[in-house]
C-alpha positions as a Markdown table, in Angstrom:
| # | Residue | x | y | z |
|---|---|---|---|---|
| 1 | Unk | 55.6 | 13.8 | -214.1 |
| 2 | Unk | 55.0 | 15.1 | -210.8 |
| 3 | Unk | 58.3 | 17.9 | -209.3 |
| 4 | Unk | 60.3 | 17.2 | -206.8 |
| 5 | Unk | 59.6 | 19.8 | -203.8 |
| 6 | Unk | 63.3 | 21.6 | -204.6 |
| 7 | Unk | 62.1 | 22.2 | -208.4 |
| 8 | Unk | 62.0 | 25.5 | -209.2 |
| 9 | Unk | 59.2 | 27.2 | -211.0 |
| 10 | Unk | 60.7 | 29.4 | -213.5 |
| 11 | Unk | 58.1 | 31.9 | -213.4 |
| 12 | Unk | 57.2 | 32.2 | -209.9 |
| 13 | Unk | 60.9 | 32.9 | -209.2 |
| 14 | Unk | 61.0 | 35.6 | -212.2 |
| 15 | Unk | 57.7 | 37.2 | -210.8 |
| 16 | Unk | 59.6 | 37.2 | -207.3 |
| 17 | Unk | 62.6 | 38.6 | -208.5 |
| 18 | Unk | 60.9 | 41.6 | -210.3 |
| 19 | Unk | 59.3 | 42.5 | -207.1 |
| 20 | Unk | 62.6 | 42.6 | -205.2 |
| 21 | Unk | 64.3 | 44.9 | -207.8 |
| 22 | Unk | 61.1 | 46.8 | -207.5 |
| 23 | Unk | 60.7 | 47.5 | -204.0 |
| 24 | Unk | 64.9 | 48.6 | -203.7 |
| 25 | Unk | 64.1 | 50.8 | -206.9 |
| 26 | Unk | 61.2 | 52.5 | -205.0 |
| 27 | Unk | 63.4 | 52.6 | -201.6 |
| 28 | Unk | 66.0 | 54.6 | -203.9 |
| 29 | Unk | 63.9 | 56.8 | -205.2 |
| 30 | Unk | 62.4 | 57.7 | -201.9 |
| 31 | Unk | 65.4 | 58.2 | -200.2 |
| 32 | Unk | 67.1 | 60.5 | -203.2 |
| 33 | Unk | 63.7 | 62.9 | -203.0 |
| 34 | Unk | 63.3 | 62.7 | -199.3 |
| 35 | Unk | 66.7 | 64.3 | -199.1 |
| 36 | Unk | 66.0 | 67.0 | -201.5 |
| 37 | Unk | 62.8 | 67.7 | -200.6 |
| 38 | Unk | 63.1 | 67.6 | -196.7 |
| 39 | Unk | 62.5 | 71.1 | -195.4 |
| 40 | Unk | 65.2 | 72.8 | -194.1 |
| 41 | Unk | 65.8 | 74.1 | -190.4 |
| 42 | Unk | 65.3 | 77.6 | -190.8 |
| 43 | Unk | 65.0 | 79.1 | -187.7 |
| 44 | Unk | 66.8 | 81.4 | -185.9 |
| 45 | Unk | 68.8 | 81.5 | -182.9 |
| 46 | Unk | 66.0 | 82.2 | -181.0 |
| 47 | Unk | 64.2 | 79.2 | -181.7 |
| 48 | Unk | 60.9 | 81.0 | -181.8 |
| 49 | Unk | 60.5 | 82.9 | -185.0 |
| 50 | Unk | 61.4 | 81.6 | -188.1 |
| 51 | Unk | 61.8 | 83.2 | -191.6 |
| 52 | Unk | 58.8 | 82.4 | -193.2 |
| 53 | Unk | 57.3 | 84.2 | -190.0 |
| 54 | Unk | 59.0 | 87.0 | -190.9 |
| 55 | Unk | 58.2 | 86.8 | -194.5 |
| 56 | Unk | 54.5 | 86.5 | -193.6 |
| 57 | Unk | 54.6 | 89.3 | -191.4 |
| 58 | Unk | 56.5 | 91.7 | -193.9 |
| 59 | Unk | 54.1 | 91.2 | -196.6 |
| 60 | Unk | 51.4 | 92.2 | -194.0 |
| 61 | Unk | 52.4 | 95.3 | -192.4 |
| 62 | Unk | 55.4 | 96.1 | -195.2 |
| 63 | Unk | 59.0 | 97.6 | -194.4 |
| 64 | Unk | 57.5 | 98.3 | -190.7 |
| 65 | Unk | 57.4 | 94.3 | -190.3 |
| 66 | Unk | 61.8 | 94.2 | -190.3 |
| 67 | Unk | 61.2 | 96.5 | -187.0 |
| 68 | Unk | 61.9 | 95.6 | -183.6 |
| 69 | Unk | 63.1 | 97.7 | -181.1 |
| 70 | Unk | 62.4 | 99.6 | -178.0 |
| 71 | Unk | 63.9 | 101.7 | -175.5 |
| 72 | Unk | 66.8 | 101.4 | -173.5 |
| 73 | Unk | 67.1 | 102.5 | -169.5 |
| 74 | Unk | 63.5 | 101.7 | -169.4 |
| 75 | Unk | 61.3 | 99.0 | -167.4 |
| 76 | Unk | 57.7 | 98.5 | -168.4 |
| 77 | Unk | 55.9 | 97.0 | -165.8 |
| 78 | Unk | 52.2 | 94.7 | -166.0 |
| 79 | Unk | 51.7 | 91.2 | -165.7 |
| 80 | Unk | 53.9 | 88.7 | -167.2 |
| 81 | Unk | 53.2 | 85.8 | -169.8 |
| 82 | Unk | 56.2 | 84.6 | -169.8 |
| 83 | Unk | 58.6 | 85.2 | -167.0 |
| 84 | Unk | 62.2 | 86.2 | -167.9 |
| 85 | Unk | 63.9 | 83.8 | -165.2 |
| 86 | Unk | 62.9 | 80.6 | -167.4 |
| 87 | Unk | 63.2 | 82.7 | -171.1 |
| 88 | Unk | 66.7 | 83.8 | -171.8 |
| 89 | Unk | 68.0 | 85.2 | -175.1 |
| 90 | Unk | 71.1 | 87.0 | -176.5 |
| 91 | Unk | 69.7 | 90.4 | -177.6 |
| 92 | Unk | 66.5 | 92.4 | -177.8 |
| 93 | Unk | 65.8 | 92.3 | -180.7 |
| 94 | Unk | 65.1 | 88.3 | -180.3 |
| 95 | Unk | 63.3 | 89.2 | -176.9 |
| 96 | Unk | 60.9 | 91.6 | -178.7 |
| 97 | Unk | 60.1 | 89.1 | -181.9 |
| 98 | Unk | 59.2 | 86.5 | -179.1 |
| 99 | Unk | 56.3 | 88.9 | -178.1 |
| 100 | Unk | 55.6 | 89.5 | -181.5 |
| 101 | Unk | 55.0 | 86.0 | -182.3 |
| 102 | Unk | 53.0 | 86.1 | -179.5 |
| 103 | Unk | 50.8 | 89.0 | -181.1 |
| 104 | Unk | 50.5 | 87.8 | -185.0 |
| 105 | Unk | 46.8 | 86.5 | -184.9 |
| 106 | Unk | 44.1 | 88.7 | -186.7 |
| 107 | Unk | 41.3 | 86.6 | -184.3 |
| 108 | Unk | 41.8 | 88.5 | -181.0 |
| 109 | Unk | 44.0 | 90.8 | -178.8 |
| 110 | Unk | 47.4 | 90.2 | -178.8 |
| 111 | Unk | 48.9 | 87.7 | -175.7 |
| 112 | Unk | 52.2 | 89.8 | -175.3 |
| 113 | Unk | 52.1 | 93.5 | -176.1 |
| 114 | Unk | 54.9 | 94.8 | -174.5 |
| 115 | Unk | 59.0 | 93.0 | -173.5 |
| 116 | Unk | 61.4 | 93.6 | -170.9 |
| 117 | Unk | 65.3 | 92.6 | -171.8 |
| 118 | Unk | 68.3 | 92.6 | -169.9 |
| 119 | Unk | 70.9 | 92.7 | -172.1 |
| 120 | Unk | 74.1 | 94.0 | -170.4 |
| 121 | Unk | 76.6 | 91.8 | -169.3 |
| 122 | Unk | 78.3 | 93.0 | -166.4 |
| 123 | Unk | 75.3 | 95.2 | -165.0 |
| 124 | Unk | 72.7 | 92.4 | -165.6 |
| 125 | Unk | 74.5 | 89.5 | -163.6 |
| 126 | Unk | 72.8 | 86.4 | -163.3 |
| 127 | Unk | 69.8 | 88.9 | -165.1 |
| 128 | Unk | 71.6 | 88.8 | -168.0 |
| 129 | Unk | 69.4 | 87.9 | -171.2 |
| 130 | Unk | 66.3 | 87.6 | -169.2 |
| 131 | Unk | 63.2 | 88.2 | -171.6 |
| 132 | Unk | 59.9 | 88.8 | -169.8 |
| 133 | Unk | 56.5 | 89.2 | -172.3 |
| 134 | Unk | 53.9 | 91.0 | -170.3 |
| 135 | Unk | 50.4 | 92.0 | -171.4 |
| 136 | Unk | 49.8 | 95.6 | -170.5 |
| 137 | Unk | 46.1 | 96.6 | -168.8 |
| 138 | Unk | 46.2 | 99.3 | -171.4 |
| 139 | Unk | 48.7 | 99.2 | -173.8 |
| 140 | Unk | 48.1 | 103.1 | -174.6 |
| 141 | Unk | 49.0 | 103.8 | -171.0 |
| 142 | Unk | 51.9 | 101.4 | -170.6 |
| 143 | Unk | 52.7 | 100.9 | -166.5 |
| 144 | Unk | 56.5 | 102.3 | -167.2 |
| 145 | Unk | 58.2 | 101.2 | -163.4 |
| 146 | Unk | 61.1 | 103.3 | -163.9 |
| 147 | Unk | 63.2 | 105.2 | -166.4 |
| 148 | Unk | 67.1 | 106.6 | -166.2 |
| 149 | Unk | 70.5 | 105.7 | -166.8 |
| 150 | Unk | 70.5 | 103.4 | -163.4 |
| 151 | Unk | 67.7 | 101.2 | -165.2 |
| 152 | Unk | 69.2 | 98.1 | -166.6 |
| 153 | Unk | 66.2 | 96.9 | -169.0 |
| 154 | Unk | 65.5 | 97.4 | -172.5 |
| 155 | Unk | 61.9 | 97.9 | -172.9 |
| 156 | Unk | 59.5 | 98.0 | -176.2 |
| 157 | Unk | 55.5 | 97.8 | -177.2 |
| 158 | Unk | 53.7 | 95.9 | -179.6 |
| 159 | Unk | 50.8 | 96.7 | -181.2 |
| 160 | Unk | 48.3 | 94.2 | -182.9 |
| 161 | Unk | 45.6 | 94.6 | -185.8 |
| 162 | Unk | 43.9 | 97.1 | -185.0 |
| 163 | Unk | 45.9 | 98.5 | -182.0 |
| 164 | Unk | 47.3 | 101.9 | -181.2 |
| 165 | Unk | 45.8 | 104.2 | -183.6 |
| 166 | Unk | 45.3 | 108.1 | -182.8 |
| 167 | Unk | 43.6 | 110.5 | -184.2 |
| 168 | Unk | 44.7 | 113.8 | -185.0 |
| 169 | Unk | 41.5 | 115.7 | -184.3 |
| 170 | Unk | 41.5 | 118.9 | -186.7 |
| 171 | Unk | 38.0 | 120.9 | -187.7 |
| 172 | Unk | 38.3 | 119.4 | -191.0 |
| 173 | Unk | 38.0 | 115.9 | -189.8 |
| 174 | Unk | 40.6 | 113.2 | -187.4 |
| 175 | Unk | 43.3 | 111.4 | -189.1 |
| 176 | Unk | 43.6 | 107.8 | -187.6 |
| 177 | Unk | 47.5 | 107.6 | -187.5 |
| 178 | Unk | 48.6 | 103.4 | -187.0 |
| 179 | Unk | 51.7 | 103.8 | -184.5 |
| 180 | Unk | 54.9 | 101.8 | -185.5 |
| 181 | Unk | 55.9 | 101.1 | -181.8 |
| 182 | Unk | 58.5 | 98.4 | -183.1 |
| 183 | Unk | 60.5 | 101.3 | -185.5 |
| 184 | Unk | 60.3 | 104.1 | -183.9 |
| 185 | Unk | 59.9 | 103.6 | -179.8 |
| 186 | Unk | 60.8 | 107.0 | -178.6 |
| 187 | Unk | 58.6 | 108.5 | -180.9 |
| 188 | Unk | 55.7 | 106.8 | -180.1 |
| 189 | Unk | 56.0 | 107.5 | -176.5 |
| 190 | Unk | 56.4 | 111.2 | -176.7 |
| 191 | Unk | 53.3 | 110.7 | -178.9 |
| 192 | Unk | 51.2 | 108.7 | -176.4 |
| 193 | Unk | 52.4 | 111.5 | -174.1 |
| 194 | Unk | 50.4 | 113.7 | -175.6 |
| 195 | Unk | 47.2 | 111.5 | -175.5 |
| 196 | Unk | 47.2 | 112.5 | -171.5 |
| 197 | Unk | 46.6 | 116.0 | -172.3 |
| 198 | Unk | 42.9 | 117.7 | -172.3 |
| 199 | Unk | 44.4 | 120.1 | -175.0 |
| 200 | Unk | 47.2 | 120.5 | -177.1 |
| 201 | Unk | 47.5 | 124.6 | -177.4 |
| 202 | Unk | 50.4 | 125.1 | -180.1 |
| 203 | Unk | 49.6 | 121.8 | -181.9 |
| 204 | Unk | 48.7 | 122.3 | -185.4 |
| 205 | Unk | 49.1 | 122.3 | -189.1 |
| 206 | Unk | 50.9 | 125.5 | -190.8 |
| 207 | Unk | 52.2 | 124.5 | -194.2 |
| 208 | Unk | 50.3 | 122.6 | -197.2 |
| 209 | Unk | 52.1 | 121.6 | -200.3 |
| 210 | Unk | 49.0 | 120.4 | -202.7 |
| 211 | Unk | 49.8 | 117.6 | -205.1 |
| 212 | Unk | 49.6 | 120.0 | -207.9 |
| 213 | Unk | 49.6 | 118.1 | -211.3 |
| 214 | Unk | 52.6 | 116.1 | -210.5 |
| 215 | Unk | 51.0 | 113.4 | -208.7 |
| 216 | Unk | 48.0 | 111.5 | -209.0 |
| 217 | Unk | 45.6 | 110.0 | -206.2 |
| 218 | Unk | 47.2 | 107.4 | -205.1 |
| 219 | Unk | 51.0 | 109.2 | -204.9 |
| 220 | Unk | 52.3 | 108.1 | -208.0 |
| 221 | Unk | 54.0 | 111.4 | -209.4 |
| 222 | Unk | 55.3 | 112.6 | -213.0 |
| 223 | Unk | 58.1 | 115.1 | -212.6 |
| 224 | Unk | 59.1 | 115.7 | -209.3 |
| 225 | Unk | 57.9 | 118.6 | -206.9 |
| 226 | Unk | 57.4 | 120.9 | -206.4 |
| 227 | Unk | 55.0 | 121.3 | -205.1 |
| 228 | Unk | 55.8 | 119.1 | -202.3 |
| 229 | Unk | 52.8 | 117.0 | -201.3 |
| 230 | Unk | 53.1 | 117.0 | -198.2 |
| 231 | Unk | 51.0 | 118.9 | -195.2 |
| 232 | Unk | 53.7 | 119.9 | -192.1 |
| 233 | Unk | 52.5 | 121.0 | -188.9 |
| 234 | Unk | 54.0 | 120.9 | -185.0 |
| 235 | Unk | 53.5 | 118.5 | -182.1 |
| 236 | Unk | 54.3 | 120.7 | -178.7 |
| 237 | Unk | 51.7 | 122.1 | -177.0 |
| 238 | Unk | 52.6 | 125.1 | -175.5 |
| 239 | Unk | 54.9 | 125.9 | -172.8 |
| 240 | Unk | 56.3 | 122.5 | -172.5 |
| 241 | Unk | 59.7 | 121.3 | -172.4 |
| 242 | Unk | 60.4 | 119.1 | -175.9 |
| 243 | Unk | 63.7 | 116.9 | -175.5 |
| 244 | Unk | 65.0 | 116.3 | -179.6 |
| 245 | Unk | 63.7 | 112.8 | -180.6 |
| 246 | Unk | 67.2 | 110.5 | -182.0 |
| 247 | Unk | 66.7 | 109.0 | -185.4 |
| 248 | Unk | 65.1 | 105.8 | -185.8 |
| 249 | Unk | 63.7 | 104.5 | -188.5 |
| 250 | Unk | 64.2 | 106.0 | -191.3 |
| 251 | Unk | 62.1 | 104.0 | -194.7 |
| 252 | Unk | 61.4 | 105.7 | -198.2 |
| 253 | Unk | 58.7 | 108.4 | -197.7 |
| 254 | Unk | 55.0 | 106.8 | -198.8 |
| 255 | Unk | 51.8 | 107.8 | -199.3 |
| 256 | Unk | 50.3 | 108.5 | -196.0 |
| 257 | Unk | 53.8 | 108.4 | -193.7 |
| 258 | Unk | 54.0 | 110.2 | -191.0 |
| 259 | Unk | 57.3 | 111.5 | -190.1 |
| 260 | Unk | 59.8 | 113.8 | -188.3 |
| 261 | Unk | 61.4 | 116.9 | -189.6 |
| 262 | Unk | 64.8 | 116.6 | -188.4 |
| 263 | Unk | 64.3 | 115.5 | -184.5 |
| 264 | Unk | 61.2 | 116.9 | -184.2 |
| 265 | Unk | 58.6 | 118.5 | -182.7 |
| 266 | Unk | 58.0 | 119.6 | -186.5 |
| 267 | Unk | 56.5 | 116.5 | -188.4 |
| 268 | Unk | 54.6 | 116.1 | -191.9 |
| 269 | Unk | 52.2 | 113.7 | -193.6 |
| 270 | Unk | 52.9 | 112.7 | -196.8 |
| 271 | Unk | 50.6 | 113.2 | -199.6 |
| 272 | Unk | 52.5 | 111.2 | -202.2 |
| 273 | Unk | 55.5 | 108.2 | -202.2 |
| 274 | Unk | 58.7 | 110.0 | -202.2 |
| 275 | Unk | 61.2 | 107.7 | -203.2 |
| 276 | Unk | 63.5 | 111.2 | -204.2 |
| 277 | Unk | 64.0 | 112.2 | -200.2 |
| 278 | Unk | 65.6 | 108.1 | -199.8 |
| 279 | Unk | 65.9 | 107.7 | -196.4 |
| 280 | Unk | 66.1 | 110.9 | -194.4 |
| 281 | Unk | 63.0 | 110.8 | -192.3 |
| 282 | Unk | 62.4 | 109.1 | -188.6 |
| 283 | Unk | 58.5 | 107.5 | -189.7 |
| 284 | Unk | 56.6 | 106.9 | -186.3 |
| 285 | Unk | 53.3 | 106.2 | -187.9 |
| 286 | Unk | 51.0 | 106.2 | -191.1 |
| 287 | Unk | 47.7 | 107.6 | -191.8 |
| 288 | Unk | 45.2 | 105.1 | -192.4 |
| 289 | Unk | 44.2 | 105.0 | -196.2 |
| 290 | Unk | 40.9 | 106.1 | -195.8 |
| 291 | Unk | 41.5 | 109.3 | -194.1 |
| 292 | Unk | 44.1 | 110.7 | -196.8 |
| 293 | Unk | 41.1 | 112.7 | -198.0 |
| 294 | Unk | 41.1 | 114.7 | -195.0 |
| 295 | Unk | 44.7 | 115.2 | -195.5 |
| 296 | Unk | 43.9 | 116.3 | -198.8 |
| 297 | Unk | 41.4 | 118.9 | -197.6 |
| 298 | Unk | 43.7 | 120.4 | -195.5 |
| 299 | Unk | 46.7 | 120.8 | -198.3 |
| 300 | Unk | 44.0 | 122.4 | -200.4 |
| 301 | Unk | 43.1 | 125.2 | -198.0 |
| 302 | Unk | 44.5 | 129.1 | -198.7 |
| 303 | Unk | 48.0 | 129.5 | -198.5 |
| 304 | Unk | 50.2 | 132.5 | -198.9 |
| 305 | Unk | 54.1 | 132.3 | -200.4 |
| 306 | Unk | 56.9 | 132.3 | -197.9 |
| 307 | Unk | 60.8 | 131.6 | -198.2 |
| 308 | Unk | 62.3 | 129.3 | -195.9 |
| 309 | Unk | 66.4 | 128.7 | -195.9 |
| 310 | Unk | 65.7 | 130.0 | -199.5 |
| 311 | Unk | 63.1 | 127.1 | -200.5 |
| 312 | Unk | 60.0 | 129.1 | -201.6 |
| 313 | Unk | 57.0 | 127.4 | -199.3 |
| 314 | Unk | 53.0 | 127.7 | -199.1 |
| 315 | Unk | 52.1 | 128.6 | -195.7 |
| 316 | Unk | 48.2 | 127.9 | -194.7 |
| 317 | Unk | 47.0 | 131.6 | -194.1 |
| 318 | Unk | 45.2 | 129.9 | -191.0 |
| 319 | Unk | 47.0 | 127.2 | -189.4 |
| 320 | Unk | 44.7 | 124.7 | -188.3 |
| 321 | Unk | 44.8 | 123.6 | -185.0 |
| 322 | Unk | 44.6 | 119.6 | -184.2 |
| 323 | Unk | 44.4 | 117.3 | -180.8 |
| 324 | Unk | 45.6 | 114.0 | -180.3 |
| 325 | Unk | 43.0 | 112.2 | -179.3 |
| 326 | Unk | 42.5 | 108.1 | -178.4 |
| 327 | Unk | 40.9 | 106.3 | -180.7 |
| 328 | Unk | 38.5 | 103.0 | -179.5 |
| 329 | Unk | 39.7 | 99.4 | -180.9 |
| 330 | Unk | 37.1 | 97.6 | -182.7 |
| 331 | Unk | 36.8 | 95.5 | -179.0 |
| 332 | Unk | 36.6 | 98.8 | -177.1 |
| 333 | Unk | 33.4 | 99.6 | -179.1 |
| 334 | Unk | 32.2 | 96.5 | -178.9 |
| 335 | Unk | 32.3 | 96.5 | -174.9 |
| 336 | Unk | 30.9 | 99.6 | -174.6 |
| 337 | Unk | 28.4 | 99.5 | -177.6 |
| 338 | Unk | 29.1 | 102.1 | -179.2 |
């Protein structure tokens, strides 16, 4: 018997029915997971460096990767790559992470290697928050406009892969030293200061603390000291005028660290991780691994017993003298060919 057009085929309309209930289930579950699963907003006020940046950045160039300051009453001239009147933000410290974005790549020179912030209120004006990213002509020789207390800007450097490393020139080989720029700005300074002297009379090595038995190779130590581990020397050439360096920062002593005694111009390299000094030392830079051995040479040179503020200490019988030197960039080298 032939159906009527309004009969109703009882499986066609279960079929349809399952395929409704089916496509609302699979709606429902979308929208549960999509809500779950959607990534979160993580970025910071500035808008242009977010935390898994930061993360990223950390686990490449370790505690030194938190860092970013620079130096107040100071301008830092060169040309800009972004210009401060369109790129405003509350503090330096956001300033100087914009440039650091900026200079994160390992597949070329950096874009921005140096910032300029305004950040005070009523001096600053209409300045106020301003944030110009400039690339430097030679970021070793920074064009500094002005310094003083009448200088409104905050200014800082940035050094990429590969960037501002000086050798510390002694006749028992050069220690490449990587400059942290970002942790400890006036120290770096006073150091590049020095790279604009022929010689540095005065400079030089004059205590060395082996690692004895207590530590092995790679700083790892048994007991503590001492001995020390550790090689201490002075950075003042002299007859020049040396202005005490204010703490900056200060992370647990490593293998390799190079850091103040007190303010300075008295400094060390560390032959082993001192976790037992905490946080007591301004570290400006941090000798490249490879080096360590001429750091190891040096510690294992004659010494002589001495007592100083009642801490019995092995002075070198012959200090050893050391230059700061420039080092070339893997581009310098490859420009010149050599």
């Amino acid at each position: 018997m032939p159906r009527r057009l309004n009969d109703g085929d009882p499986g066609r309309s279960t079929a349809t029915a399952l395929l409704v209930i089916g496509l609302i289930s699979c709606l429902i579950v979308y929208a549960v997971f999509s809500t779950v699963l959607r990534p979160q907003d993580r970025r910071i006020d500035s808008d242009v460096f977010t935390d898994s940046e930061d993360h990223d950045r950390v686990a490449a160039d370790g505690d030194f990767g938190r860092c970013c300051r620079g130096v107040d009453n100071l301008e830092l001239w060169g040309p800009a790559v972004k210009w401060g009147t369109d790129f405003k933000f509350n503090s330096s410290e956001e300033c100087c992470k914009a440039c650091k974005v900026m200079c994160s790549g390992s597949d070329g020179p950096c874009l921005c290697d140096s910032w300029v912030f305004c950040g005070n209120k009523e001096a600053c004006g209409s300045k106020f928050g301003e944030c110009w990213l400039k690339k430097q002509k030679d970021v070793l020789v920074p064009d500094r406009q002005e310094g003083g207390q009448k200088v409104l800007w905050t200014s800082g450097l940035i050094f990429g892969q590969g960037e501002g490393i000086v050798g510390f020139e002694t006749e028992h080989g050069v220690l490449h030293v990587k400059l942290h720029p970002e942790c400890a700005p006036h120290s770096v300074y006073y150091i590049l200061s020095l790279l604009t002297l022929r010689h540095c009379a005065g400079c030089q090595f004059h205590r060395a603390e082996s690692r004895g038995s207590y530590w092995d190779s790679e700083g790892d130590h048994a007991p503590y000291g001492p001995p020390y581990a550790m090689i201490q020397g002075i950075l003042k050439p002299e007859g020049n005028m040396f202005s005490p360096i204010p703490t900056e920062h200060c992370p647990t002593i490593s293998h390799g660290s190079v850091a103040w005694v007190g303010s300075g111009p008295e400094f060390f390299i560390s032959l082993a991780n001192h976790h037992e000094w905490k946080q007591s030392y301004t570290v400006f830079g941090s000798v490249l691994p490879e080096d360590m051995e001429v750091a190891e040479r040096i510690a294992g040179l004659p010494t002589s017993s001495d007592v100083w503020n009642n801490v019995n200490v092995s002075v070198l019988e012959k200090p050893v003298a050391l230059t700061v030197r420039r080092m070339k960039t893997g581009q310098e080298q490859e420009e010149t060919g050599s």
